[in-house]
N, C-alpha and C positions, 0 to 999 in steps of 0.2 A: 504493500500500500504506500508505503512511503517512497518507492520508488518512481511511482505513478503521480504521488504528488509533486515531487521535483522536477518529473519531465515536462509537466504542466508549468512549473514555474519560469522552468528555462524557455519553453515556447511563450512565454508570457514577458519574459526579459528581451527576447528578441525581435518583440515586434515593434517596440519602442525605437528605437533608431529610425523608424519609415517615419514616423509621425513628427521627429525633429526636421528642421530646416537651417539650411545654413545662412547666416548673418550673414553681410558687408563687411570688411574689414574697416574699422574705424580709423579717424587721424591719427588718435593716440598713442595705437597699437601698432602703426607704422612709424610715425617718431620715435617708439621706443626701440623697436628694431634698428633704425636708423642707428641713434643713439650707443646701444650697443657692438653695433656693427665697426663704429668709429673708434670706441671704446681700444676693442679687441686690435684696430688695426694701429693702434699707437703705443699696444701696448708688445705685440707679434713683429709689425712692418713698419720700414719707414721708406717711403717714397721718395727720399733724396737718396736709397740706394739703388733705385731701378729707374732713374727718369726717364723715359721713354722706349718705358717698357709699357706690353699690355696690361698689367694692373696698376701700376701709377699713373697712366696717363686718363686711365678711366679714373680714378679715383680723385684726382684733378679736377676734371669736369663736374663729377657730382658735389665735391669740397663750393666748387663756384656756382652751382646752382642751390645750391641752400644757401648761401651767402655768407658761411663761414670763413672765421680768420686765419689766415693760413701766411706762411713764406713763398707767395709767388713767383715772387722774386729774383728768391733762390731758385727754384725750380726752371723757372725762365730762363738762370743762367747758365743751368745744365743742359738745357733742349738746345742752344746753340751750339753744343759739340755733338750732339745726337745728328740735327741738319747735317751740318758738316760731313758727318761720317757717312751719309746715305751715296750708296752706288747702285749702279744698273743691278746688281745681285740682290737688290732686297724689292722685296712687295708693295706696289704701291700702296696699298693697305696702310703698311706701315709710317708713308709718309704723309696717307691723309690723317691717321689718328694724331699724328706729330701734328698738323695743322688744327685739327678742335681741342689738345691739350696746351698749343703754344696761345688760341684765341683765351680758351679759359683762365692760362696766368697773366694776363693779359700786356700778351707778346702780339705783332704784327707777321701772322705764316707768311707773309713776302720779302721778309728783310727779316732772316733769321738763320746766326751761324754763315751770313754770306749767301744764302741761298735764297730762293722765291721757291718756296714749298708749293705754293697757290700750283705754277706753271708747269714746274718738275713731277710732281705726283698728280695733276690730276688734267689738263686739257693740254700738257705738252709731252705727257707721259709717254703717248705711241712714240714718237722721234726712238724715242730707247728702248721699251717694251711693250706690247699690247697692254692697254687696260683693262682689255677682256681677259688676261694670261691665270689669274685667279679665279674665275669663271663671273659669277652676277656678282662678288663684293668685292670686284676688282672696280665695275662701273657705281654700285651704290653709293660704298663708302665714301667716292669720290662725288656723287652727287650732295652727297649731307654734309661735306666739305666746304662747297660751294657755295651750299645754300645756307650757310650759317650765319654766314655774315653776308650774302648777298654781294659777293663775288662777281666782276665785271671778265668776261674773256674778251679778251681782243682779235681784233679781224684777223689776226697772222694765229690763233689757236689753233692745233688742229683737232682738237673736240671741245666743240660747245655743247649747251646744255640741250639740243635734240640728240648730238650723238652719244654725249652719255645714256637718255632715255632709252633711244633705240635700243643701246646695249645691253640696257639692265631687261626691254622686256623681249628680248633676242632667247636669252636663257630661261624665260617660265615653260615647265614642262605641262603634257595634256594635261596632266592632275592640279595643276593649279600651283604646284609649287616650281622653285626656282633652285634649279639644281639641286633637284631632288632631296632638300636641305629644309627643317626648319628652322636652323638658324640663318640662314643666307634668304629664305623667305622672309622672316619678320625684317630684315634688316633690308629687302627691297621693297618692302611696305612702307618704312620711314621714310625710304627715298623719295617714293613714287607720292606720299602723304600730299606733299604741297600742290601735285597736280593734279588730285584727286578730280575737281571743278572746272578743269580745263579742257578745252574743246578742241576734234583733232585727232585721229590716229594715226599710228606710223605703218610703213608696211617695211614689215621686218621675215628675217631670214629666222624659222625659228630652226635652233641648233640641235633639238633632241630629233626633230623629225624631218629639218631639209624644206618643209612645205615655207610659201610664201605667204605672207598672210598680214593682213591689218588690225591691228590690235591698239586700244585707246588704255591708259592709266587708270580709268576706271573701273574699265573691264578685267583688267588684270589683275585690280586689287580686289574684286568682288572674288575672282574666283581664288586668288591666295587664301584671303580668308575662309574660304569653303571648305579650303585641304586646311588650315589651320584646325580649324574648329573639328574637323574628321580625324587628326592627327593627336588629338589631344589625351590623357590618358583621364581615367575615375577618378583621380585624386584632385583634378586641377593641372599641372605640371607636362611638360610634352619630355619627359623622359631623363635631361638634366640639365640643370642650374642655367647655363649658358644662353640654352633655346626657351626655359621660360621665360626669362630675365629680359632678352631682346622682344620677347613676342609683346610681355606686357608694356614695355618702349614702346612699339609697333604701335599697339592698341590704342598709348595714350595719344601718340601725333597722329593717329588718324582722327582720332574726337572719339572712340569705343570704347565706353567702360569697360575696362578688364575684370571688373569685380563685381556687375551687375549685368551683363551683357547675358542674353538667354544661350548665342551661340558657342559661349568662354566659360558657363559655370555646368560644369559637370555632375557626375552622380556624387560626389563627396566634396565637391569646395568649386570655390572658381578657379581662376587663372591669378591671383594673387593671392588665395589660400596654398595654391599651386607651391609658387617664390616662396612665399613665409614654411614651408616647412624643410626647405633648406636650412636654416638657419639652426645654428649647435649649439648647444648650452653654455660654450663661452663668450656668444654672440658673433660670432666668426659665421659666416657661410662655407658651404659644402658644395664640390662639382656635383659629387652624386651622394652612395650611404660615404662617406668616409668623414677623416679630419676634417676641419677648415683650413683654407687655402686663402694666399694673398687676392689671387684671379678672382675667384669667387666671388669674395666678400666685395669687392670694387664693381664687381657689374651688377650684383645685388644691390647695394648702394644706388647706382646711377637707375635702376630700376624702380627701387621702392621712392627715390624723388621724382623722378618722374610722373607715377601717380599720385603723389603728393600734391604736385604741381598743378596736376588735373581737377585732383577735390578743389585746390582752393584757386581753380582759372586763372593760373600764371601761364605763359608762355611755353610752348612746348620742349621739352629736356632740349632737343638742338640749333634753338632758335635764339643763336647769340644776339640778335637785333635787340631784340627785348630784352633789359638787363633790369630783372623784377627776381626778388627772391624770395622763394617759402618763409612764413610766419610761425614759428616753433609755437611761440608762447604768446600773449597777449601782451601787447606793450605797453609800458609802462604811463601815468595819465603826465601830461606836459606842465609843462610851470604855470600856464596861460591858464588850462584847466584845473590847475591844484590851487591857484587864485582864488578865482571864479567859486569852486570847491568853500573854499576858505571863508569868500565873501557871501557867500549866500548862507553857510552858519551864522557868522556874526549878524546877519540882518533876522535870521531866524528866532535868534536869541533875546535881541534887544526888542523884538515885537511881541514875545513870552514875556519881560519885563516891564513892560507899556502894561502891560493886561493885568498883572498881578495889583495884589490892594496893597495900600500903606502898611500894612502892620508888619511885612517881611524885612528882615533887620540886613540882609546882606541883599546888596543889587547884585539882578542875574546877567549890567551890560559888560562884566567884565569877559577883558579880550580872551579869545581860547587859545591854548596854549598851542604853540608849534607843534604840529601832529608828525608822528614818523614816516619818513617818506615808505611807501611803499617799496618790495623789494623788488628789484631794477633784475627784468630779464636779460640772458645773455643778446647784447645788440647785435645786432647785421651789420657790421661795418668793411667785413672780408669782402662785398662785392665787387668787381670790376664797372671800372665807368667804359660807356661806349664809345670806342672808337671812331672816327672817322673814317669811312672805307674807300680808298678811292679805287681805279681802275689798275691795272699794273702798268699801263702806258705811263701814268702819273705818277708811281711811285720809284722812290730812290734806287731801288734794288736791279741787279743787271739782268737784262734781257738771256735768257737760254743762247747760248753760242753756238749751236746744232743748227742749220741749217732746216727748216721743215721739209716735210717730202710730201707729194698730194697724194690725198687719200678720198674714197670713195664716201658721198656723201649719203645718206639715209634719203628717200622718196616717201613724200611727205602728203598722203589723203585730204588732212585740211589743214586750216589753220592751228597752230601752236601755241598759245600763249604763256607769256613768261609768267613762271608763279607769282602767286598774286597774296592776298592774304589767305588763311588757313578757312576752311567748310566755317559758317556759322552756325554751331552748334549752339543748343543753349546745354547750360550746366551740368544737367543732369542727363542730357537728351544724347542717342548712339545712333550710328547706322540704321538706316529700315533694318528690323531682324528677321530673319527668317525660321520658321519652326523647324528647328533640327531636333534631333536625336536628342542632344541635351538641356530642352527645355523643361522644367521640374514644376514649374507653378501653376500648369493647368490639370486639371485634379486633384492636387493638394487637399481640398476638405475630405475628399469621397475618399482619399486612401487614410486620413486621420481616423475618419468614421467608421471606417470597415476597420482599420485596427483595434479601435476602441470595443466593436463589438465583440470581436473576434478574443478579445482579454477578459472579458465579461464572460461571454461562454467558457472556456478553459476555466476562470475562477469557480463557475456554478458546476460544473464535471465533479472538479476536485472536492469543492463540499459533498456532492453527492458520496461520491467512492469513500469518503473520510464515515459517514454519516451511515452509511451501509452496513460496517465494520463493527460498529459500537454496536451492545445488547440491546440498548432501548429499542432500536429501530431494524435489526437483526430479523429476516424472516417474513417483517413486517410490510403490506402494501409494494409499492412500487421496488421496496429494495430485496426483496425475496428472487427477483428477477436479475438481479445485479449480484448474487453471493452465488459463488460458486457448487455447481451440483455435487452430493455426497455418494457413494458410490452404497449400493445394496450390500452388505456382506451377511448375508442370511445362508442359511442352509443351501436353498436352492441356488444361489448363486457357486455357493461350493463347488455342491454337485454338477454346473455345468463347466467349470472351470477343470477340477477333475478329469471329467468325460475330452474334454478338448486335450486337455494332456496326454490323456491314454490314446483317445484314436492317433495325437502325433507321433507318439512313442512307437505303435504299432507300423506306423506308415514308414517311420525310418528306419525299422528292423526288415521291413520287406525290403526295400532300398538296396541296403544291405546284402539282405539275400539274393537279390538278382544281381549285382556287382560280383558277388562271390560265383556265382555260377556261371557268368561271361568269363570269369579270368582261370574258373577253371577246365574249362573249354578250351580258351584257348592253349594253355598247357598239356595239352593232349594231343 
């Protein structure tokens, strides 16, 4: 019986899970991630020993997009021997990330170490190596380079910003992704983000299949997102740290919540319950199950600001134009208001004095005493001021000394237009969505309900079976049907019990005897 009643309880504990729902990730709960995240990396890393490297230079950029104080300085003075040292041997990758960490400390990528990063890594790139040579985050990265600060190419480039496009949508494969990559897809979502609204396809060569075809920014984000969302795993998460971290980027410059979007929240969390369970109990991030790692913890970082930035409608993580930074805490009230504050008690006081009668021996107009200022949050004052961007005609830094070669231009369906501002989203508001697979909020009450029943039965079972067992109720009405049948042991049950004995007995002596008579047969 007891047995019966625990298996009842366990089905009763299990069905509880279906009737929860999962929250939104709140601010708080992401600044404090953040927080520890920074914690850990000051206390493990320090970024003047890897400057332009891939986790200092991300960790850079998210330091200046929360608008923390930092030694940019310094750091600014080491990426001028990183410039320097870049050769045809290394990845344009790596000289556009040098360009968003030298914008971040706020360095000039065209006059840096001697170099013009702008020309060399991203629209003079072909002269030395294809930009496609890393497949679509050889063109992307270089697009979100460009577009950061709003980058001018000049008439002698030999890729402007149609042939970076063409390039990036050259590599989406039938299934909607880009090199067959969720990381290199979220990251040509970013790119493509600003052209979202813009009118115009290209006709491009696509590479996995040879066909010719015309394809618009639009439509190729719609279908990225398709395989994103198909891509995704039950936890939230597309499998490690890296490709969530750039998706939930992705999501935020497109204007998609990553944390309430119907396409992004899966059967156990969203896409930023996904990222947050990376995180280690030393507040370090994790590639995958393992330690934390410098890499990690730096694109975790630049991800969990990102939607930060999103809650509170700043500017998108790569959109240096905009130099506005996340509000940790509530600011502190100003002098002007701690006046005002001041003076509106002391008139409050002396008009409670007016009113009172003669007989009170102490006046209430005396002055109130200096009150404690409030405690003063940690200030924003690490932000960079915006630069002035001009063309690279116009600035001081020397022209590429390579000689351009011609190259074969993209044929262009219609007009093109240069990005413009970002979709006008309001706040709260995502993409049209689409009912995919994991949308969870329509039936919501009818599986609560049917749970609920479903615990209520199993509870009234168990009473019954419990209640069968006791003498009161032993035998009695409906529970006589519920106790187990007793078996007769009376005479005549003996007796046929007996009889079934002996006829087997008898049958396997015959058995016997014919076995014995075949084998002496054949002996003969």
């Amino acid at each position: 019986m007891k047995k019966k009643i625990m298996a009842a309880v366990l089905c009763t504990s299990m069905l509880f899970p279906t009737v929860c729902v999962n929250a939104e990730t709140s601010e708080s709960d992401i600044k404090s991630a953040i927080e520890k995240a920074i914690e850990w990396k000051a206390d493990k890393d320090s970024p003047f020993y890897g400057i332009g490297s891939y986790s200092s230079d991300f960790y850079i950029m998210a330091l200046n997009r929360m608008g923390k104080n930092y030694d940019y300085s310094r750091y600014l003075a080491g990426l001028d021997g990183v410039a320097a040292g870049y050769g045809e041997e290394h990845n344009a990758s790596s000289m556009q990330r040098t360009v968003l960490a030298t914008i971040a400390s706020g360095g000039d990528p065209r006059n840096v170490g001697g170099r013009d990063l702008v020309a060399d890594g991203i629209y003079y790139r072909d002269n030395v190596s294809p930009l496609g040579k890393e497949g679509a985050d050889g063109y992307s990265w270089g697009l979100i380079a460009l577009d950061s600060k709003s980058f001018e190419t000049p008439e002698w480039a030999l890729s402007n910003r149609n042939d970076i496009l063409a390039g990036i949508l050259s590599h989406q494969n039938t299934n909607g992704s880009f090199d067959d990559s969720v990381y290199s897809t979220a990251v040509a979502i970013t790119a493509l983000a600003p052209y979202y609204e813009t009118s115009g396809a290209y006709t491009i060569t696509q590479n996995q299949t040879g066909y010719v075809i015309d394809l618009s920014p639009k439509d190729a984000v719609e279908d990225a997102l398709n395989y994103l969302s198909a891509e995704q795993d039950k936890d939230g998460d597309w499998g490690d740290l890296e490709s969530t971290a750039m998706t939930v980027i992705a999501l935020d410059t497109l204007g998609v919540n990553a944390d309430s979007d119907g396409r992004f929240v899966a059967k156990n969390g969203s896409a930023v319950d996904g990222l947050m369970q990376y995180q280690q109990k030393d507040g370090g991030f994790s590639t995958g199950k393992g330690k934390s790692n410098s890499e990690a913890t730096s694109l975790a970082v630049c991800a969990l600001t990102s939607h930060l930035r999103k809650l509170q409608n700043k500017a998108t993580f790569f959109n240096f134009d905009v130099n506005d930074s996340v509000v940790f805490e509530t600011p502190a009230p100003t002098k002007a208001q701690s006046s005002n504050n001041t003076s509106n008690k002391t008139s409050s006081s002396t008009s409670k004095s007016n009113t009172t009668t003669k007989t009170t021996t102490k006046p209430k107009t005396t002055k109130p005493k200096t009150t404690t200022k409030p405690k003063t949050t940690t200030k924003v004052t690490g932000t960079m001021k915006p630069t002035k961007t001009a063309s690279p005609m116009e600035s001081s830094s020397p022209k590429p000394s390579l000689t351009p070669r011609p190259t074969k231009k993209p044929a262009l369906v219609g007009p093109v237009e240069m990005p413009g501002p970002m979709p006008s989203f309001e706040p709260n508001e995502a993409l049209p969505q689409e009912k995919g697979h994991h949308d969870r909020k329509s039936g919501g009450a009818a599986v609560a309900i049917v749970s609920i029943v479903a615990v209520l039965c199993l509870a009234a079972i168990a009473v019954v079976l419990y209640l069968g067992k006791t003498k009161k109720f032993e035998g009695k009405g409906i529970f006589k049907y519920l106790a187990p049948k007793k078996k007769k042991k009376n005479e005549i049950y003996k007796a046929k019990q007996h009889r079934r004995t002996e006829q087997h007995r008898r049958y396997e002596e015959r058995e016997k005897f014919k076995k014995r008579r075949k084998f002496d047969k054949r002996r003969r």
